[in-house]
C-alpha positions in Angstrom: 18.2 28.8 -34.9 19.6 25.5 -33.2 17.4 24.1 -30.8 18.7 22.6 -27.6 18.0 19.6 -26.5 17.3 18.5 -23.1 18.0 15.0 -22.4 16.4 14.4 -19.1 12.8 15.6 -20.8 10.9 12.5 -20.9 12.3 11.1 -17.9 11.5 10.7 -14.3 13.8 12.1 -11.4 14.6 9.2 -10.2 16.3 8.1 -13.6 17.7 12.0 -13.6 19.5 10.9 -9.8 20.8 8.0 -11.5 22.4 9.5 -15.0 24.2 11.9 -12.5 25.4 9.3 -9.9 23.2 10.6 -6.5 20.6 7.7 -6.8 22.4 5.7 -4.1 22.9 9.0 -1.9 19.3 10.1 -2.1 18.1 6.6 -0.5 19.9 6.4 1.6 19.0 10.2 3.0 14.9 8.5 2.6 15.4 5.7 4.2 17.4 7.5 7.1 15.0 10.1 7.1 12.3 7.9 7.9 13.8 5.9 10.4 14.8 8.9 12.2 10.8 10.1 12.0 9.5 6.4 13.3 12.2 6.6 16.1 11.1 10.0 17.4 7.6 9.2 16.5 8.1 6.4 18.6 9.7 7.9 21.6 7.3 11.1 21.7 4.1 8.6 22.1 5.8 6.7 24.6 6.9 10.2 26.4 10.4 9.5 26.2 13.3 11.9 26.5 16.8 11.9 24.6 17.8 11.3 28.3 16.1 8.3 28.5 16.0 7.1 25.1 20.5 7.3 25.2 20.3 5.4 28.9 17.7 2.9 27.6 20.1 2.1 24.3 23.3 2.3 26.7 24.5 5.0 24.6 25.4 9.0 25.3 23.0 11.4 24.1 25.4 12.7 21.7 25.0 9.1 19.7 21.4 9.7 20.0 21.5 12.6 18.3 23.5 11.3 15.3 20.8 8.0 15.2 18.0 11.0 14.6 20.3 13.3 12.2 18.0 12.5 9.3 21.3 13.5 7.0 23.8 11.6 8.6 23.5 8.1 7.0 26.3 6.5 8.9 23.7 4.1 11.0 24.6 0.5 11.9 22.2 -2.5 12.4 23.3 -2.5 16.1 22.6 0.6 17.2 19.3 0.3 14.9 18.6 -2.6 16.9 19.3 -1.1 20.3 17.3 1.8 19.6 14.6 -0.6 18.9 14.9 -2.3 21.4 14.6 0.6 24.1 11.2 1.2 22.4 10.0 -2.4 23.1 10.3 -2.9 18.7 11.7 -4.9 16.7 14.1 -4.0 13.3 12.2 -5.6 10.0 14.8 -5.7 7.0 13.9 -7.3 3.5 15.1 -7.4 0.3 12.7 -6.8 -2.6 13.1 -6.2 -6.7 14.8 -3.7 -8.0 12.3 -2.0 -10.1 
């Protein structure tokens, strides 16, 4: 009997998201993901509406919405910054080792 061989055994998913080329993909869908969650987060304890927020940002609602899509990763630094900005925030971006 031939045994098969698995070759991700042994190795951990994020090395498993690389081998098949979705590495890059699935950070960006985190990182997105929380942004979206500290946005809302942000906008429930402050009490303010998607109304408000998209006036605040000088934006329409439906712009909004794509800002808190957690699965739409098309986000630029300015509307980042703006949506910070309507919260009274400030956008923190570093660079760190790749581990």
């Amino acid at each position: 009997m031939k045994k098969s061989v698995n070759k991700h055994i042994g190795s951990d998913f994020e090395d498993f998201l690389a081998e098949e080329g979705l590495l890059d993909d699935a950070n960006a869908v985190a990182i997105k993901r929380v942004l979206a969650w500290q946005i809302q987060n942000e906008m429930k304890n402050q009490h303010i509406t998607k109304t408000n927020m998209a006036k605040r940002m000088q934006t329409s609602r439906s712009s909004l919405d794509r800002l808190l899509d957690e699965h739409d990763t098309s986000l630029t630094l300015s509307t980042l910054t703006s949506a910070a900005q309507a919260l009274g925030k400030k956008v923190k971006i570093e660079l760190v080792e790749a581990v």
